[in-house]
DSSP file (Angstrom, degrees, kcal/mol; ACC not computed):
  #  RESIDUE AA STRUCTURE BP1 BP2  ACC     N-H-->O    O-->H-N    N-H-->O    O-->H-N    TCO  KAPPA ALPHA  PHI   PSI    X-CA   Y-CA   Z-CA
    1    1 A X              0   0    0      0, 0.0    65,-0.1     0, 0.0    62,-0.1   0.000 360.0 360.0 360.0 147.9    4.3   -7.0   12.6
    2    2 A X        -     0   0    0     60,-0.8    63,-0.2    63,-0.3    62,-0.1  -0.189 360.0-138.5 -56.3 137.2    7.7   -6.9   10.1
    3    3 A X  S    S+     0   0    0      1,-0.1     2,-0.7    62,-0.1    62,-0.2   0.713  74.4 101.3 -73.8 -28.0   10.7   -5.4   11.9
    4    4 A X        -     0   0    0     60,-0.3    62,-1.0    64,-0.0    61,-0.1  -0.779  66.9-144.1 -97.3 114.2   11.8   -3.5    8.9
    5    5 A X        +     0   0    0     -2,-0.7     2,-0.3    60,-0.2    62,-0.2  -0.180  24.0 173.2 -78.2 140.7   10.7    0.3    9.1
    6    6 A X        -     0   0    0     60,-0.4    62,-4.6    59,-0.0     2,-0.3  -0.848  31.7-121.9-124.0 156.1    9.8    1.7    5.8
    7    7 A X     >> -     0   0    0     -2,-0.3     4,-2.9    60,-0.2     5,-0.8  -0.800  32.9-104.8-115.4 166.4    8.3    5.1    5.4
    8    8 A X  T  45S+     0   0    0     -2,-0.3    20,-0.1    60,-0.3    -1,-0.1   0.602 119.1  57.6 -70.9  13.5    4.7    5.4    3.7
    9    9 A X  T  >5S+     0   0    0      2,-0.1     4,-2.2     3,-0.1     5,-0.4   0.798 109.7  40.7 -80.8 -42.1    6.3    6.7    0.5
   10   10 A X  H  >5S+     0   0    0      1,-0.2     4,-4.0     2,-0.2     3,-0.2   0.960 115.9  51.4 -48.7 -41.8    8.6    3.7    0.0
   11   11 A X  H  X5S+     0   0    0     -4,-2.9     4,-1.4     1,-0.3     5,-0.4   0.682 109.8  48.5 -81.2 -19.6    5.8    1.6    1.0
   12   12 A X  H  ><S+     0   0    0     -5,-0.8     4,-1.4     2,-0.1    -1,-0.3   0.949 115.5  51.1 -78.4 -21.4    3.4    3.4   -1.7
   13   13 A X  H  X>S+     0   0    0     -4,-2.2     4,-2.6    -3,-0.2     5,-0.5   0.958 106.6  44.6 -71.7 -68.0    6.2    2.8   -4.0
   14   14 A X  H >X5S+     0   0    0     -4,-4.0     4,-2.6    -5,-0.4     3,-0.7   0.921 118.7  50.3 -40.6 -63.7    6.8   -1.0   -3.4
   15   15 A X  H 3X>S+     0   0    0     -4,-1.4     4,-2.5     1,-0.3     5,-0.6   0.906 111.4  47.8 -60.1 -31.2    2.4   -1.3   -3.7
   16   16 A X  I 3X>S+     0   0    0     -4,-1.4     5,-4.8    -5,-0.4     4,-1.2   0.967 109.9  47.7 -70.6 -37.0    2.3    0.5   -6.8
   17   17 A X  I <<5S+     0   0    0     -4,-2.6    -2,-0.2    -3,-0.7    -1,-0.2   0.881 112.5  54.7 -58.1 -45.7    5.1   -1.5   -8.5
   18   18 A X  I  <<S+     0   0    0     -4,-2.6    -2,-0.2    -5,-0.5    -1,-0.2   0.881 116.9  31.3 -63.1 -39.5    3.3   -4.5   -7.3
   19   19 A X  I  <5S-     0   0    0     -4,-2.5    -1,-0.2    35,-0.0    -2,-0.2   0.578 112.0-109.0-104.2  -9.9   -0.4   -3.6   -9.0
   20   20 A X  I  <<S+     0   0    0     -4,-1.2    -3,-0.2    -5,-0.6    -4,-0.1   0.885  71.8 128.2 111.2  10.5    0.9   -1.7  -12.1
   21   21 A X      < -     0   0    0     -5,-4.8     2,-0.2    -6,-0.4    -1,-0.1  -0.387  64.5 -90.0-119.7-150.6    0.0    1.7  -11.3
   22   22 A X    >   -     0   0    0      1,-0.1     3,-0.8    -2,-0.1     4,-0.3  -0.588  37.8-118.3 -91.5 172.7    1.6    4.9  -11.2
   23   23 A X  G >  S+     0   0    0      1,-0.2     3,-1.6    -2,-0.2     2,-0.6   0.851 107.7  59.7 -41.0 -55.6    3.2    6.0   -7.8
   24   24 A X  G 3  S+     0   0    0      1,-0.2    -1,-0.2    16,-0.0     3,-0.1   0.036  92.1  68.1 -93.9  52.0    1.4    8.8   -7.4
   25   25 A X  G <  S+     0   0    0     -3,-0.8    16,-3.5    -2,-0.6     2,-0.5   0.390  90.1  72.0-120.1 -24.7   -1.6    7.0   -7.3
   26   26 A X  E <   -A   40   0A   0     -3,-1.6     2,-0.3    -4,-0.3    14,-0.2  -0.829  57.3-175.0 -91.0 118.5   -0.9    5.4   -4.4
   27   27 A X  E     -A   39   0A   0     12,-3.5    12,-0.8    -2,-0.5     2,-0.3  -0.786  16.6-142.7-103.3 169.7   -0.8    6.9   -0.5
   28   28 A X  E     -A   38   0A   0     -2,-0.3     2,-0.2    10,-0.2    10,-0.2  -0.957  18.0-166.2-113.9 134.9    0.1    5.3    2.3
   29   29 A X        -     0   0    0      8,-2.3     8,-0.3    -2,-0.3     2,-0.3  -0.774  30.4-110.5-124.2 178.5   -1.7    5.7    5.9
   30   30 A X        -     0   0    0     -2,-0.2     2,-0.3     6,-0.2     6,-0.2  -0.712  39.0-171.1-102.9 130.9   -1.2    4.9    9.7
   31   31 A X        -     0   0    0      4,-5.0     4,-0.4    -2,-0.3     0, 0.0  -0.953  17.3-151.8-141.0 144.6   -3.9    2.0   10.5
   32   32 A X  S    S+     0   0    0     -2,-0.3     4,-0.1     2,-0.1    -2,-0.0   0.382  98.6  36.2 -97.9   9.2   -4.4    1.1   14.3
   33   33 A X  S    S+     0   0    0      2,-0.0    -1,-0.1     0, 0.0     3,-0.1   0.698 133.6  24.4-121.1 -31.0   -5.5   -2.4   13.5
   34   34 A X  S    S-     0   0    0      1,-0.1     2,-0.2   -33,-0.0    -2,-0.1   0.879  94.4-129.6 -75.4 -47.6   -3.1   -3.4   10.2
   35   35 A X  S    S+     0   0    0     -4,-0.4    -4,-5.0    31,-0.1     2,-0.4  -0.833  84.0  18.1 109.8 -58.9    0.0   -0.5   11.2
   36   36 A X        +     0   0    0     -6,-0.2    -6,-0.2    -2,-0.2     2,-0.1  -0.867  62.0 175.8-149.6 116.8   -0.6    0.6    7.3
   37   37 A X        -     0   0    0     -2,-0.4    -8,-2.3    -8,-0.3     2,-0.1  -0.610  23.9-116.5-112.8-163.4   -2.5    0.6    4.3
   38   38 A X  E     -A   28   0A   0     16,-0.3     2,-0.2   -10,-0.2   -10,-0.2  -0.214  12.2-163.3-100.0-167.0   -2.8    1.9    1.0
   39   39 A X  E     -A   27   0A   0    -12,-0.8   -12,-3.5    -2,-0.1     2,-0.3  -0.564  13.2-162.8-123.3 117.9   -5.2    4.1   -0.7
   40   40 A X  E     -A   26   0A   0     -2,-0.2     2,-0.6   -14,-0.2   -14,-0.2  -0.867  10.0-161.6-104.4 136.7   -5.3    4.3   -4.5
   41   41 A X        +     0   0    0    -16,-3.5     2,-0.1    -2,-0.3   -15,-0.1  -0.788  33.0 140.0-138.6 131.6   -6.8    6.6   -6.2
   42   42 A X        -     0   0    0     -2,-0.6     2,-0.6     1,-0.1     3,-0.0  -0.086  57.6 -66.5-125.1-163.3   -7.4    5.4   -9.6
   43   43 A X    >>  -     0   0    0     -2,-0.1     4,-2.1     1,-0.1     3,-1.6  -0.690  48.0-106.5 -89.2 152.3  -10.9    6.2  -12.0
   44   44 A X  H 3> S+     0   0    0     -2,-0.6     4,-0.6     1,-0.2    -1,-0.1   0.897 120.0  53.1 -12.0 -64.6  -14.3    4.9  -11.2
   45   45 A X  H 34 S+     0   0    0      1,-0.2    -1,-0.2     2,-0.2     3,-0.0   0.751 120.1  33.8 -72.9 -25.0  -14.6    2.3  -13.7
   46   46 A X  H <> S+     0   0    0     -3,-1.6     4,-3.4     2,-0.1     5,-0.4   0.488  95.9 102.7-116.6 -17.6  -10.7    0.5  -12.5
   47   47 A X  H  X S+     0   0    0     -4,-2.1     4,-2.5     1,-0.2    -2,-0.2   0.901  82.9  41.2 -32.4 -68.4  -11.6    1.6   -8.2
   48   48 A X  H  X S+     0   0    0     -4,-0.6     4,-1.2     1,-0.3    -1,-0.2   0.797 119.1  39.7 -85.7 -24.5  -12.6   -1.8   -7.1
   49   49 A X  H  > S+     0   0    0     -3,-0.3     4,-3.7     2,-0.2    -1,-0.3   0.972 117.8  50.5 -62.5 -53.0   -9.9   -4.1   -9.0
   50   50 A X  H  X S+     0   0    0     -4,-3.4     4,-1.8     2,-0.2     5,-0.3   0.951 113.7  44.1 -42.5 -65.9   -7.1   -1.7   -8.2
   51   51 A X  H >X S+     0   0    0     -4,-2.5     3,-1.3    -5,-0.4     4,-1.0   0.861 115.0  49.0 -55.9 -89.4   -8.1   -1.5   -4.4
   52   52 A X  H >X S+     0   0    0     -4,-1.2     4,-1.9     1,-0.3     3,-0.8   0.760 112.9  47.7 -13.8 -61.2   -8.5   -5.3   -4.3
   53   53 A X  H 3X S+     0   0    0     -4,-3.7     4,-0.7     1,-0.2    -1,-0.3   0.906 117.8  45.2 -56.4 -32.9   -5.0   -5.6   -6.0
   54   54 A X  H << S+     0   0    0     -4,-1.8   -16,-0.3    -3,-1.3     4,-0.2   0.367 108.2  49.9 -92.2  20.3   -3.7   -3.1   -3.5
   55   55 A X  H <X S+     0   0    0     -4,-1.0     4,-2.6    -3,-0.8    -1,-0.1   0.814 112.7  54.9-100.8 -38.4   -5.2   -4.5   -0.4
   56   56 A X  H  X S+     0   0    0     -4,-1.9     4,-0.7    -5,-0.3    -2,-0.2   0.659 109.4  41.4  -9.4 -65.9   -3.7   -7.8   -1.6
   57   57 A X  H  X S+     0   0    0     -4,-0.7     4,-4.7     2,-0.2    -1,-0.1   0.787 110.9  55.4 -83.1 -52.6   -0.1   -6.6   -2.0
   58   58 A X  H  > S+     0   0    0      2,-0.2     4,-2.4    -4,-0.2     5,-0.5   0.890 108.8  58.6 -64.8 -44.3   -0.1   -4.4    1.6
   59   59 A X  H  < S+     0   0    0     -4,-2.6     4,-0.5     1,-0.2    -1,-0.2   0.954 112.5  32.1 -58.7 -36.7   -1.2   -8.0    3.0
   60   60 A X  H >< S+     0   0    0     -4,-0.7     3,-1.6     2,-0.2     4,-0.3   0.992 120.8  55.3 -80.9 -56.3    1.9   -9.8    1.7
   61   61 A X  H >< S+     0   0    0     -4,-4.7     3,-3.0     1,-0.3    -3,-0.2   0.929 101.0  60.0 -33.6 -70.4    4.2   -6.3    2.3
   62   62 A X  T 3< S+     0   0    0     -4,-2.4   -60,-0.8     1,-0.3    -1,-0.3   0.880  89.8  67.4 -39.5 -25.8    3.2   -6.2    5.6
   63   63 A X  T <  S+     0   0    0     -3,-1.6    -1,-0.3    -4,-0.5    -2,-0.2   0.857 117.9  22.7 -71.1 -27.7    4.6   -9.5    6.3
   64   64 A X  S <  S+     0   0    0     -3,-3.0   -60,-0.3    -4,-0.3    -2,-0.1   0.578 123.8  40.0-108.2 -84.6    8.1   -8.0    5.7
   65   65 A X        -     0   0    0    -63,-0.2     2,-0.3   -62,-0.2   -63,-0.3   0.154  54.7-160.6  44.8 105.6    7.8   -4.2    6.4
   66   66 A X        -     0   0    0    -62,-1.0   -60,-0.4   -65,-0.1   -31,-0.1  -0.974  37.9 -87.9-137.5 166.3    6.1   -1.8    8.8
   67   67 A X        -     0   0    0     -2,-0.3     2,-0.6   -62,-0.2   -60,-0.2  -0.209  41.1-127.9 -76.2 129.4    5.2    2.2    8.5
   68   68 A X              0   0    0    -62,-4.6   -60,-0.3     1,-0.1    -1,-0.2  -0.671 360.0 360.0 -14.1  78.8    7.9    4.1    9.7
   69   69 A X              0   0    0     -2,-0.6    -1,-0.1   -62,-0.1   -62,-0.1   0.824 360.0 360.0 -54.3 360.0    6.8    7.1   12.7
Protein backbone atom coordinates (compact mmCIF):
# COMPACT_ATOMS: atom_id res chain seq x y z
CA UNK A 1 0.00 0.00 0.00
CA UNK A 2 0.92 4.02 -0.73
CA UNK A 3 2.72 5.58 2.22
CA UNK A 4 0.78 8.79 1.98
CA UNK A 5 -2.07 8.98 4.63
CA UNK A 6 -5.10 10.67 3.39
CA UNK A 7 -8.26 10.78 5.42
CA UNK A 8 -11.52 9.22 3.72
CA UNK A 9 -12.89 12.76 3.05
CA UNK A 10 -9.90 13.90 1.01
CA UNK A 11 -9.88 10.56 -0.56
CA UNK A 12 -13.89 10.95 -1.44
CA UNK A 13 -12.80 14.27 -2.73
CA UNK A 14 -9.89 13.19 -5.01
CA UNK A 15 -12.58 10.04 -6.41
CA UNK A 16 -15.26 12.30 -7.04
CA UNK A 17 -13.16 14.93 -8.98
CA UNK A 18 -11.84 11.94 -10.88
CA UNK A 19 -15.59 10.39 -12.10
CA UNK A 20 -17.42 13.84 -12.34
CA UNK A 21 -19.70 13.72 -9.48
CA UNK A 22 -20.50 15.73 -6.73
CA UNK A 23 -18.52 15.25 -3.36
CA UNK A 24 -21.11 14.36 -1.46
CA UNK A 25 -21.84 11.63 -3.38
CA UNK A 26 -19.10 9.95 -2.55
CA UNK A 27 -17.96 8.05 0.99
CA UNK A 28 -15.05 6.58 1.76
CA UNK A 29 -14.62 3.23 3.95
CA UNK A 30 -12.02 1.14 5.82
CA UNK A 31 -11.59 -2.32 3.62
CA UNK A 32 -9.49 -5.13 5.21
CA UNK A 33 -8.44 -6.51 1.88
CA UNK A 34 -8.01 -2.99 -0.39
CA UNK A 35 -7.33 -0.49 3.01
CA UNK A 36 -10.19 1.73 1.30
CA UNK A 37 -12.92 2.09 -1.00
CA UNK A 38 -15.47 4.30 -2.23
CA UNK A 39 -19.16 4.14 -2.16
CA UNK A 40 -21.24 6.37 -4.48
CA UNK A 41 -24.39 7.03 -4.12
CA UNK A 42 -25.73 8.26 -7.26
CA UNK A 43 -29.57 7.32 -8.97
CA UNK A 44 -30.56 3.87 -10.23
CA UNK A 45 -30.44 4.46 -13.73
CA UNK A 46 -26.23 6.08 -13.47
CA UNK A 47 -25.37 3.17 -10.11
CA UNK A 48 -23.45 0.79 -12.24
CA UNK A 49 -21.25 3.23 -14.53
CA UNK A 50 -20.61 5.55 -11.61
CA UNK A 51 -19.45 2.51 -9.29
CA UNK A 52 -17.37 1.09 -12.17
CA UNK A 53 -15.85 4.70 -12.67
CA UNK A 54 -15.28 4.78 -8.96
CA UNK A 55 -13.86 1.47 -8.36
CA UNK A 56 -11.52 2.39 -11.26
CA UNK A 57 -10.19 5.59 -9.91
CA UNK A 58 -9.79 4.08 -5.92
CA UNK A 59 -7.61 1.37 -8.01
CA UNK A 60 -5.18 3.98 -9.43
CA UNK A 61 -5.52 6.31 -5.99
CA UNK A 62 -4.58 3.57 -4.00
CA UNK A 63 -1.39 3.32 -5.72
CA UNK A 64 -0.33 6.64 -4.22
CA UNK A 65 -2.48 7.13 -1.06
CA UNK A 66 -3.86 5.09 1.88
CA UNK A 67 -6.94 5.78 4.49
CA UNK A 68 -5.81 7.66 7.31
CA UNK A 69 -6.84 5.86 11.08
Amino acid sequence: MAGVKKTAKELAEMVADEIGVHVSAVKVFKDKTYGWRPEVYVAPQHAETIKQAADEAARELRTKYALAD
